[in-house]
C-alpha positions as CSV (number, residue, x, y, z in Angstrom):
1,X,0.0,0.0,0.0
2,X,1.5,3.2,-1.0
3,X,0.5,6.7,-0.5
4,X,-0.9,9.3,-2.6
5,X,1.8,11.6,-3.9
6,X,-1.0,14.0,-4.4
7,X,-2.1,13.6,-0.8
8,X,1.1,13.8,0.4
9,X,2.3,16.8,-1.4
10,X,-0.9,18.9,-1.1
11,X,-2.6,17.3,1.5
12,X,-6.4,16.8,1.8
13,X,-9.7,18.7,1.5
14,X,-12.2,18.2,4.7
15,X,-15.8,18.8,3.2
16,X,-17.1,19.1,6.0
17,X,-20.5,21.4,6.3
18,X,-19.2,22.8,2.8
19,X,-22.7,22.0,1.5
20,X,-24.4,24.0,3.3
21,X,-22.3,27.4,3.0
22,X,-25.1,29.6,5.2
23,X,-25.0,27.4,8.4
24,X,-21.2,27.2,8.5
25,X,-21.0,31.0,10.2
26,X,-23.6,30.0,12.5
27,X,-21.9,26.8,13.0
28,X,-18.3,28.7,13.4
29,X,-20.0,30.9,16.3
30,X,-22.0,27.5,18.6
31,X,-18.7,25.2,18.5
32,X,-16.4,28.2,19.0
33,X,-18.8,29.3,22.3
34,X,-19.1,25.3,23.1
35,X,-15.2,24.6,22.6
36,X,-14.5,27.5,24.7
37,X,-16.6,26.9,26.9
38,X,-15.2,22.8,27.4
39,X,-11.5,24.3,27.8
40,X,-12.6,26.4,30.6
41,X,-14.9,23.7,32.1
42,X,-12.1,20.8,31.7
43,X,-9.4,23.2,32.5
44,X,-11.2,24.1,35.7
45,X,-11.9,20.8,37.3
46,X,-8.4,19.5,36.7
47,X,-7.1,22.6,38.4
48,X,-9.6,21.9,41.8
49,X,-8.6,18.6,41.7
50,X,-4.7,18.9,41.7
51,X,-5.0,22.1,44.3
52,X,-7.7,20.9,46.7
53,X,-6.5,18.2,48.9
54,X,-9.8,16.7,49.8
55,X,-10.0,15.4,46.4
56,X,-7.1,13.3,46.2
57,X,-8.6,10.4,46.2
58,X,-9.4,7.5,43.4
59,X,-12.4,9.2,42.6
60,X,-11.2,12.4,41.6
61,X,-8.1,11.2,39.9
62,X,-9.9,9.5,37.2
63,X,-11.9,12.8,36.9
64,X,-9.2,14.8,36.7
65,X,-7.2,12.6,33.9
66,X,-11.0,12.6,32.1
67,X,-10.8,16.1,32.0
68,X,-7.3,16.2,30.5
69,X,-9.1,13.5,28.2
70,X,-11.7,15.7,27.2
71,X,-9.5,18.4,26.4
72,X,-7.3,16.4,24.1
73,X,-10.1,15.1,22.3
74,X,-11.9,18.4,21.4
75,X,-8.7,19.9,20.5
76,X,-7.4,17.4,18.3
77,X,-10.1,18.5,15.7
78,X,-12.2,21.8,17.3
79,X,-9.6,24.2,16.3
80,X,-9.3,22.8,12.5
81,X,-12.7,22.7,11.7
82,X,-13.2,26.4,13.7
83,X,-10.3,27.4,10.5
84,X,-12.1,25.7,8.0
85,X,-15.8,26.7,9.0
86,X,-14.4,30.3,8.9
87,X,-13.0,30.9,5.4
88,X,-13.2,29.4,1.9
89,X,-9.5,27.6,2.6
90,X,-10.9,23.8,3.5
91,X,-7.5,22.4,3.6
92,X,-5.1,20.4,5.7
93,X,-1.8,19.2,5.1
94,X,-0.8,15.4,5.0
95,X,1.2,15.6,8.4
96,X,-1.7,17.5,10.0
97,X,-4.0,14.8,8.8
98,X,-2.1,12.3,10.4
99,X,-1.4,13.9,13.3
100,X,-4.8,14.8,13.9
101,X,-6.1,10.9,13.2
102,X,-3.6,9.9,15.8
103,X,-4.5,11.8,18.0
104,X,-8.2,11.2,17.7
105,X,-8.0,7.2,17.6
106,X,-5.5,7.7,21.1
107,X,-7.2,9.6,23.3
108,X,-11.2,8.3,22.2
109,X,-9.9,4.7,23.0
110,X,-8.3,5.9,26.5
111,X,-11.4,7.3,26.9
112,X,-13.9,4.5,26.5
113,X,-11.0,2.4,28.8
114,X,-11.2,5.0,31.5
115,X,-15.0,5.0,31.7
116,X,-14.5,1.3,32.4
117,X,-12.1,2.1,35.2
118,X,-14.1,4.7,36.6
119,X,-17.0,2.4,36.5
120,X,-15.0,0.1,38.4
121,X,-14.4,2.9,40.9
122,X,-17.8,3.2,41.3
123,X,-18.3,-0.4,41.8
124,X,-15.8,-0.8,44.7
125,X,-17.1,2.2,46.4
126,X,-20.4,1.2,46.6
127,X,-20.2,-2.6,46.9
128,X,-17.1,-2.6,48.9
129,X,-16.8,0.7,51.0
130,X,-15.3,-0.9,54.3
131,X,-12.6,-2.2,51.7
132,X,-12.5,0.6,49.4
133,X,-8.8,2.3,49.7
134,X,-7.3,-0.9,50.1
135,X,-8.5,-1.7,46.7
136,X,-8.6,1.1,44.5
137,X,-5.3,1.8,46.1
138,X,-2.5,4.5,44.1
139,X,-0.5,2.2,42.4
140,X,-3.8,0.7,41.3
141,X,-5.1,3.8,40.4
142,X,-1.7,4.9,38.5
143,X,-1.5,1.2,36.4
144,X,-5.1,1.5,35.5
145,X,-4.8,4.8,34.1
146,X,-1.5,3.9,32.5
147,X,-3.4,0.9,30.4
148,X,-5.9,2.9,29.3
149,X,-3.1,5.2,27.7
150,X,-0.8,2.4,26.4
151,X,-3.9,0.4,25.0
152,X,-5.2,3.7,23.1
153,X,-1.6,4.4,21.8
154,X,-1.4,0.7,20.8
155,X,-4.3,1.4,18.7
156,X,-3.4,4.8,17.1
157,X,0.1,3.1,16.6
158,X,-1.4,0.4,14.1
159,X,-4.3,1.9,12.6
160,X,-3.2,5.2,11.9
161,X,0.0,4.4,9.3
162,X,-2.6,1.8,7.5
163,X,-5.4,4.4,7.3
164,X,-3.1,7.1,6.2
165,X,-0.7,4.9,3.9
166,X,-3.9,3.5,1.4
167,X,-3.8,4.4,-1.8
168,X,-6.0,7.1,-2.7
169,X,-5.5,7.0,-6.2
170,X,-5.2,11.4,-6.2
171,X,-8.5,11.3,-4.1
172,X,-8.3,14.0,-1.9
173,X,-11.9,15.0,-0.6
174,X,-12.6,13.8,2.8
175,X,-16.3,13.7,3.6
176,X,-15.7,14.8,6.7
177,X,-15.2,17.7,8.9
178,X,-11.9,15.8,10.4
179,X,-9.5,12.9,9.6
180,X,-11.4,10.2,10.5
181,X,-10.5,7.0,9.2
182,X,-13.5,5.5,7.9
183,X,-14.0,8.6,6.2
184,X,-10.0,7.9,5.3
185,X,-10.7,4.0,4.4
186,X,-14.1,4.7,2.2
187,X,-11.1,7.3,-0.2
188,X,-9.4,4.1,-0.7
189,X,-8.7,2.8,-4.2
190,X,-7.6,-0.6,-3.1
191,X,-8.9,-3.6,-1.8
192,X,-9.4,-2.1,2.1
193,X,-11.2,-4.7,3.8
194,X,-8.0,-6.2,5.7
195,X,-7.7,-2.4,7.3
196,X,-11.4,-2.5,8.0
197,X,-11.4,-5.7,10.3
198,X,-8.8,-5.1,11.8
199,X,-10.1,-1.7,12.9
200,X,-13.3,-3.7,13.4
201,X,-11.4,-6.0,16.1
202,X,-10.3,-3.1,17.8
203,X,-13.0,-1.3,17.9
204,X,-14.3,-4.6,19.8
205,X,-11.7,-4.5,22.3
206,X,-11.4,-0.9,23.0
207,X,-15.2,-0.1,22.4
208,X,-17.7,-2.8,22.9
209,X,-15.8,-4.7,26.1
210,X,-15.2,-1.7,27.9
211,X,-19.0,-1.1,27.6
212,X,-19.5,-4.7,28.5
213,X,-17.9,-4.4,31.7
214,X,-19.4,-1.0,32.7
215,X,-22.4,-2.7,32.5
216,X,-21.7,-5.7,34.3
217,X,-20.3,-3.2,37.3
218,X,-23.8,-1.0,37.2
219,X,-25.5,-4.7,37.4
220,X,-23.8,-5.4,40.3
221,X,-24.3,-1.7,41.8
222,X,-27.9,-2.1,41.6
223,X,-28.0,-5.6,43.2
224,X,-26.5,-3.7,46.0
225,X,-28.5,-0.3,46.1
226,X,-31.5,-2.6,46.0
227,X,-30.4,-4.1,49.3
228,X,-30.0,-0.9,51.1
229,X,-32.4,-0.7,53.2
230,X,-32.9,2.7,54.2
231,X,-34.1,5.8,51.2
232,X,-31.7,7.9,52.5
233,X,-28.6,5.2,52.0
234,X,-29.6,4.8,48.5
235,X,-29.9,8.0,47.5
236,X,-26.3,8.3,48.3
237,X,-25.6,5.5,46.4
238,X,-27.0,6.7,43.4
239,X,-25.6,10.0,43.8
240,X,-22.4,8.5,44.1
241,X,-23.1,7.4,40.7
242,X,-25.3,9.0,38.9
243,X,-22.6,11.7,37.4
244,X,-20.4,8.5,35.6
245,X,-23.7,7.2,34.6
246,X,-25.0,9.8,32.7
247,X,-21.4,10.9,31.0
248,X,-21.3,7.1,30.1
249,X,-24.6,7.5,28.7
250,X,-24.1,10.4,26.3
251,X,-20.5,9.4,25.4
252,X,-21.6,6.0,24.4
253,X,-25.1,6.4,23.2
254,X,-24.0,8.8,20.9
255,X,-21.1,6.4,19.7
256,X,-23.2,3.6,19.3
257,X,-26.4,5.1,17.9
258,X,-24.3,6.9,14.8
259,X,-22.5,3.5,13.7
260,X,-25.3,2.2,13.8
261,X,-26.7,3.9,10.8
262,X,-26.6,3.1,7.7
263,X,-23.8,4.5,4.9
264,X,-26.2,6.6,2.7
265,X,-25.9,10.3,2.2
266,X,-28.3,11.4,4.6
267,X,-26.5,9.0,7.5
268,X,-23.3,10.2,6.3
269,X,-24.7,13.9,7.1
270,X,-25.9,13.3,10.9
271,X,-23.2,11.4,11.3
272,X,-20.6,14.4,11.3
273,X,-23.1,15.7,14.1
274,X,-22.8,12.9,15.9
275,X,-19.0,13.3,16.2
276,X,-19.2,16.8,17.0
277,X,-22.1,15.9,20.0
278,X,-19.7,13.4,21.5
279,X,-16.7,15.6,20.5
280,X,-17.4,18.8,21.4
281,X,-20.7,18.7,23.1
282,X,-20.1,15.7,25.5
283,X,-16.6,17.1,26.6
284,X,-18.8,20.7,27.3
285,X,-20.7,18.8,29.6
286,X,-18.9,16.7,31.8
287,X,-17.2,19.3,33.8
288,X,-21.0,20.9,34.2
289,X,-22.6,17.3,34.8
290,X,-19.8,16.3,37.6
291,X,-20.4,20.0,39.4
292,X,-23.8,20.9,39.5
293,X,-24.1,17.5,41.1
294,X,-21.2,17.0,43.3
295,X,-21.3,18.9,46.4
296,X,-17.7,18.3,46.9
297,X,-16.6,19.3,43.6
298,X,-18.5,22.7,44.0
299,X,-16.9,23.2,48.0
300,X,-13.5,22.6,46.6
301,X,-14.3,25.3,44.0
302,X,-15.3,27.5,46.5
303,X,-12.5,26.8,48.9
304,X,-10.0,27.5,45.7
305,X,-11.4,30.9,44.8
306,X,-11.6,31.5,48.4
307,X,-15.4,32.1,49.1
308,X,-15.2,29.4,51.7
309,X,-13.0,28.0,54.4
């Protein structure tokens, strides 16, 4: 498989919301509010987190590196697509491309990993919390964040020289707003099907059994909120929850319910605002979701700007 020299010299052209030239300013102004908004949100919680010491601990830890996460992934295409939305140039280079792939496959596969591991969290705290720091322990905590980040780099690693190396044949349109590879794979001129299940297994692994397992901790969860007797004991429980459940909820359901559609135009269309929801939008409102509803998270705020004690 070699590349395009035309790909490589002049790089490629991200479609994007081209089509539709009169939403693209109103576009330009929403994701550049929304991406602003996610960097101060993101950049904020990791800041409380590393300068309050009440929330070092397990919990917050994971928080804090899916903060970082969140930030990563917005940036690795926000900033791009902001250029492109705002002037007629719809270009980006070969190297940017890749770059930008890379760093998309990386840190959305950490991501769906350190779900799983904060779900995991979850499940010790509230089915074990007699036991709870001798579990989640911080050389636990440290390994578990450190697979997460070598099995999304694994990833990136492989599947990012195959995507980018196909042979395009001087193809250079990508119907996309960002360098996504099946965007990247469908440009192909060759025989591609070896590339797509391979990216099909790990989208298994990385995806689908890190989603398996959340599950299987939120089964056991409720097994054990259901034997709490008292209201008041489960409403902590829940709350102890709830926050993971529902960023697991938009981050996956938005994953799952765009691959899910079918490959014709119309699909192809919501599916760009699919990634931009769980891109852009999902990363917005974490940092909102974990402190409107965390009463320790909103104290450490206050303690750090020095309203409170």
């Amino acid at each position: 498989m070699e590349k395009s020299n035309d790909s490589s010299e002049y790089g490629f052209i991200l479609v994007g919301f081209s089509d539709r030239p009169r939403l693209e300013l109103v576009l330009f102004m929403v994701n550049f509010t929304l991406y602003s908004v996610a960097v101060l949100g993101n950049s904020t919680i990791i800041l409380v987190c590393i300068l309050d010491p009440r929330l070092h601990t397990p919990m917050y830890f994971f928080l804090a590196n899916l903060s970082f996460l969140d930030l990563c992934f917005s940036t690795s295409c926000i900033p791009q697509m902001l250029v492109n939305l705002w002037g007629p140039d719809k270009t980006i280079s070969y190297a940017g491309c890749a770059v930008q792939l890379f760093s998309f496959l990386c840190v959305g596969s950490v991501e769906c990993i350190l779900l799983a591991v904060m779900a995991y969290d979850r499940f010790a705290a509230v089915c074990r919390p007699l036991h709870y720091l001798v579990i989640v322990h911080p050389q636990l905590c440290l390994r578990l964040v450190a697979v997460a980040w070598g099995s999304g780099l694994v990833n990136a690693i492989v599947m990012s020289p195959l995507a980018m190396t196909l042979s395009r044949c001087g193809r250079r349109r990508v119907n996309h707003f960002l360098c996504e590879m099946p965007a990247l794979i469908k440009m192909a001129c060759v025989d591609a099907r070896a590339v797509e299940m391979l990216a099909f297994t790990f989208a298994i692994l990385i995806v689908l059994l890190p989603l398996a397992l959340i599950l299987v901790s939120y089964g056991h969860i409720a097994a054990a909120v259901l034997k709490i007797q008292s209201a008041a004991g489960r409403r902590k429980a829940f709350n102890t929850c709830s926050s993971h459940l529902t960023v697991v909820s938009l981050f996956y359901g938005s994953i799952i319910y765009m691959y899910m559609q079918p490959g014709n135009s119309a699909s192809q269309d919501q599916g760009k605002f699919l990634t931009l929801f769980y891109n852009l939008v999902t990363p917005m409102l974490n940092p909102l979701i974990y402190t409107l509803r965390n009463k320790e998270v909103k104290g450490a705020l206050k303690r750090v700007l020095g309203r409170q004690p």
